[in-house]
C-alpha positions in Angstrom: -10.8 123.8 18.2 -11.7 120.0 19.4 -8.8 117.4 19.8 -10.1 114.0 19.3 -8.9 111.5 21.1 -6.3 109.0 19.8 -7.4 105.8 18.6 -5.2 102.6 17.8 -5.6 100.8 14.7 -5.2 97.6 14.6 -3.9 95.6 11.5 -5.6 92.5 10.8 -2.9 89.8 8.6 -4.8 88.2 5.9 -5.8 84.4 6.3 -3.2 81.7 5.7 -4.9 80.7 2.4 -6.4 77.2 2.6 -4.6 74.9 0.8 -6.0 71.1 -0.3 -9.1 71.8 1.6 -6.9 71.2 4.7 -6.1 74.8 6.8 -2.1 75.0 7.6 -1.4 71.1 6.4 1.3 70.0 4.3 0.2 67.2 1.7 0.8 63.6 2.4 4.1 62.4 1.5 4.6 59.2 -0.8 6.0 55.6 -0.4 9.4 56.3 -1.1 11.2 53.3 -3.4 13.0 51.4 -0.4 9.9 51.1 1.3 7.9 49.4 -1.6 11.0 47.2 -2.0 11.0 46.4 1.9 7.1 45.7 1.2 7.1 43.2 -1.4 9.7 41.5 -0.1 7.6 40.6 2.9 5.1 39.6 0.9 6.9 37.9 -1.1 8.5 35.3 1.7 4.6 35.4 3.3 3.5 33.8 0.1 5.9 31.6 -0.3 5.6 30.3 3.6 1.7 29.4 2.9 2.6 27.1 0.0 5.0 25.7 1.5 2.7 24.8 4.3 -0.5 23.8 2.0 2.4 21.8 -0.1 3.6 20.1 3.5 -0.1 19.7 4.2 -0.9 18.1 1.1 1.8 15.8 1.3 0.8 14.5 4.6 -2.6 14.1 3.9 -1.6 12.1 0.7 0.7 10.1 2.5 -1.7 9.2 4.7 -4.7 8.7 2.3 -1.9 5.9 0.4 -1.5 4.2 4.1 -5.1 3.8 4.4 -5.7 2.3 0.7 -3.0 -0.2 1.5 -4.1 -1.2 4.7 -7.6 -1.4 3.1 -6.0 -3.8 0.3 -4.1 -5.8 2.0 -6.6 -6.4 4.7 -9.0 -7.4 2.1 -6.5 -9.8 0.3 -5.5 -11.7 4.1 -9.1 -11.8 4.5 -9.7 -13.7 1.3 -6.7 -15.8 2.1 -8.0 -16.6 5.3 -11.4 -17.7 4.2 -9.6 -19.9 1.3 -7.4 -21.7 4.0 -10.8 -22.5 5.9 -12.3 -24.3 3.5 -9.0 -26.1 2.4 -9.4 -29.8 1.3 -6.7 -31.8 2.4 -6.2 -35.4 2.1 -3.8 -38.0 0.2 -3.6 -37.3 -3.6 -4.4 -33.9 -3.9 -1.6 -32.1 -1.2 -1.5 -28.8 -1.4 1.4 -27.2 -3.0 3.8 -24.2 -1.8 6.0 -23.0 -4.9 9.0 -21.0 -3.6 10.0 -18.5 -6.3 12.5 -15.6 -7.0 10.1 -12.7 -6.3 6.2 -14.1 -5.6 5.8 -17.5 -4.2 2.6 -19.4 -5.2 0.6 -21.6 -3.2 -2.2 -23.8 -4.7 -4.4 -26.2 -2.8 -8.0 -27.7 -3.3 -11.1 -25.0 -1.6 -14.3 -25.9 -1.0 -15.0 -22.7 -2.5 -17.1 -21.5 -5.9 -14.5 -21.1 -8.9 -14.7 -18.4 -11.0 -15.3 -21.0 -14.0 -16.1 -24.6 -14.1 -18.5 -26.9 -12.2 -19.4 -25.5 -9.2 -18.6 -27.0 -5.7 -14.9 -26.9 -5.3 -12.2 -25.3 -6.9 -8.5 -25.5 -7.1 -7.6 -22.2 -5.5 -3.8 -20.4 -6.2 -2.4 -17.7 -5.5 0.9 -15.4 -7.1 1.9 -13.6 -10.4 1.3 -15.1 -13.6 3.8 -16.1 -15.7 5.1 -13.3 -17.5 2.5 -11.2 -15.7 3.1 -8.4 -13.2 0.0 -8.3 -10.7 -0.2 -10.5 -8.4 -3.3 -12.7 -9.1 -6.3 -15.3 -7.3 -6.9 -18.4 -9.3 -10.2 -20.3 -8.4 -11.1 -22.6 -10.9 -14.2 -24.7 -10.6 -14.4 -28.6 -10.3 -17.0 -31.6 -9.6 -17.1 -33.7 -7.0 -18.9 -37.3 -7.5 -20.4 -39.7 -5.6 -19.4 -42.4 -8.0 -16.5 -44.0 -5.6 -16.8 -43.7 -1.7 -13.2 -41.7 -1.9 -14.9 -38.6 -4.0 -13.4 -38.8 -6.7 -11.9 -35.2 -8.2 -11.4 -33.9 -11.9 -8.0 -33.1 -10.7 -4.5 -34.2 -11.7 -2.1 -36.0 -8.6 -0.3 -33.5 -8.8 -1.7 -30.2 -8.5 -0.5 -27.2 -11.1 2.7 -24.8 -9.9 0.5 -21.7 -11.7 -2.6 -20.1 -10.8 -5.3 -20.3 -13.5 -5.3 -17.0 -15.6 -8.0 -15.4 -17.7 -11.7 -16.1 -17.0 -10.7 -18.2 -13.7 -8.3 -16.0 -11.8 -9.0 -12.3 -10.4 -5.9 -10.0 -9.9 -5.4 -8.4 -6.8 -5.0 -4.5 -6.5 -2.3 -2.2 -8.0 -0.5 -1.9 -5.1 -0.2 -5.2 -3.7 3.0 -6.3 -5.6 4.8 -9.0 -3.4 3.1 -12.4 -1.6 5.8 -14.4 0.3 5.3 -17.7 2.5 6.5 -19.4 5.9 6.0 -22.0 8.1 5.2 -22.6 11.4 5.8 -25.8 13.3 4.2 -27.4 16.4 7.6 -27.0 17.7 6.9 -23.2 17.4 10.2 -22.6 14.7 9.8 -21.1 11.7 11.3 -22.4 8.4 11.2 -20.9 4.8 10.3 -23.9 3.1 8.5 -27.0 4.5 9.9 -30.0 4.7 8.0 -31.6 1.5 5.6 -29.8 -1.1 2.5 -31.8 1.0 1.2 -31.3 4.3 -0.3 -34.3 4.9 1.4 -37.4 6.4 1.1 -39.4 3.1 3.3 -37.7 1.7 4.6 -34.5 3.7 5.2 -33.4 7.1 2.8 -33.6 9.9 3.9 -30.8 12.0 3.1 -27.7 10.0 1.1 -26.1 12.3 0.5 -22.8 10.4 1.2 -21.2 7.0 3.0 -17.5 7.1 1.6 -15.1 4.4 3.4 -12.1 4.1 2.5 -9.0 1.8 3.8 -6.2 0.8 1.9 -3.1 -0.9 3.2 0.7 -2.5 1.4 3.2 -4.7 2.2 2.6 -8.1 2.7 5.8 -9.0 5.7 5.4 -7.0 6.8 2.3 -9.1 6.4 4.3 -12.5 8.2 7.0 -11.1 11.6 4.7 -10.0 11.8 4.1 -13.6 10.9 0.1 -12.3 8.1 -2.8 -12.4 6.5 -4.2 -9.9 8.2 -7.9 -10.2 11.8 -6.3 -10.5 10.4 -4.6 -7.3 9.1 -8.0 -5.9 12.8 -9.6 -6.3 14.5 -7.1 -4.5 12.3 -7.9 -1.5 14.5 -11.5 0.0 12.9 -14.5 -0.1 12.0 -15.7 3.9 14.4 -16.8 5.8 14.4 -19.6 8.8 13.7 -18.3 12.3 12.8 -14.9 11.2 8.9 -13.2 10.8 8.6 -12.1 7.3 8.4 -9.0 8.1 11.7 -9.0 9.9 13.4 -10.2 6.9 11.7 -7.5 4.5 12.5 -4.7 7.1 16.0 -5.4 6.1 15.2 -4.6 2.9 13.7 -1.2 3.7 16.4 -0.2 5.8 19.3 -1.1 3.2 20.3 1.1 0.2 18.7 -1.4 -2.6 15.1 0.9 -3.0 14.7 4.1 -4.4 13.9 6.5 -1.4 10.6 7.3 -2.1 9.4 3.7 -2.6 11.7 3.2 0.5 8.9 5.5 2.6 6.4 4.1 0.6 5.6 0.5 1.3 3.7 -1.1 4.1 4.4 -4.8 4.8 2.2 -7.1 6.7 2.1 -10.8 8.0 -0.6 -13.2 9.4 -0.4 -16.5 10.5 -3.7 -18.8 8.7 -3.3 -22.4 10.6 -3.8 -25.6 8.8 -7.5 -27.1 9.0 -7.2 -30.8 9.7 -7.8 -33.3 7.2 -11.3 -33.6 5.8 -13.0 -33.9 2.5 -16.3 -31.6 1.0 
């Protein structure tokens, strides 16, 4: 009889059974409730941090856009004052005038400048709000020199009108120009409010007025409509000039008190030029 040999057997386990196509891997676990909460809340406060920086942006940018259309405005309008004063006709008989008024001043004087109606050649050129009107307007309206006397002769009263023309022969300024205000400067170098007489000539006025002060003041208008106001009820609150001050000293005070609505307070730009007096002379 053979003995055979002892053999081990060897017991194989069966295969962990694959499970999510993944061998011996739990599935993944889900958000849980607090995290989805922690989430959107981030997101939420990222969200609103961008607008607030495209709204701060956007502001700014405005803000600055409005500066530039003023400055553009009022640079035009000192410009078109400046070229008026240079062809100013002054001489005995037909001064020019400088109205002082609550709110807008008006100045009106003969140009040898085109009208905007009437003969051609020179015109009697003003400048301030209409009455009843709230835009600050440019008169020019057209008259005929002749030859017929050796003193030139004008279709013009003595005394020359305390309005600007309105309708066909006056242009209105922009929107946002809203207040025009005038000085003096004498060869004494003071500054007064008001000159001494209506005239600047020696006939009938004082001789020393070296220079005449415009000063301006400009805002958006949608800043106007928004204060609930108009832009002369705006133009009075702005004092009237003031002896020994610039303009724009005087108005800064203004700005800097409690009287204007905040935003119009941030708003407006003010500026100031100096246009001396041409000497006497005719066209």
């Amino acid at each position: 009889m053979s003995v055979q040999p002892h053999r081990k057997v060897f017991c194989c386990r069966p295969a962990r059974a694959v499970r999510d196509g993944r061998a011996g891997k739990s599935p993944p676990r889900a958000f849980t409730l607090i995290e989805v909460l922690v989430a959107a809340a981030v997101l939420g406060l990222l969200l609103i941090l961008v607008f607030q920086l495209t709204s701060s942006a956007s502001h700014v940018t405005g803000q600055a856009q409005q500066r530039l259309s003023a400055d553009a405005d009022a640079r035009q309008l000192l410009d078109r004052v400046g070229a008026d004063f240079q062809r100013m006709v002054l001489r005995p008989g037909l001064p020019a005038r400088f109205e002082k008024r609550v709110g807008n001043d008006r100045m009106v004087f003969l140009a040898a400048r085109d009208g905007y109606d009437g003969d051609r050649g020179v015109s009697v050129v003003s400048y301030g709000d209409g009455d009843g009107g709230d835009q600050l307007q440019r008169g020019a309206s057209g008259r005929y020199w002749t030859n017929a006397s050796p003193l030139l002769e004008v279709v013009f009263t003595n005394s020359p009108p305390t309005a600007p023309p309105i309708g066909s022969a006056s242009e209105s300024a922009t929107a946002q120009i809203f207040r025009i205000e005038t000085a003096f400067l004498l060869s004494d170098g003071s500054l007064v409010a008001d000159p001494p007489t209506q005239s600047l000539l020696p006939s009938g006025g004082n001789p020393t007025v070296q220079a005449v002060v415009v000063g301006i003041a400009a805002v958006d208008p949608l800043l106007i409509e928004r204060a609930q106001t108009t832009p002369s009820d705006l133009a009075e609150k702005f004092e009237d000039a003031q002896d020994g001050k610039d303009i724009t000293t005087v108005w800064q005070t203004t700005l800097d008190g409690n009287s204007l609505p905040a935003p119009i307070k941030t708003g407006v730009r003010i500026y100031q030029r100096f246009f001396p007096i041409p000497p006497q002379r005719t066209p």
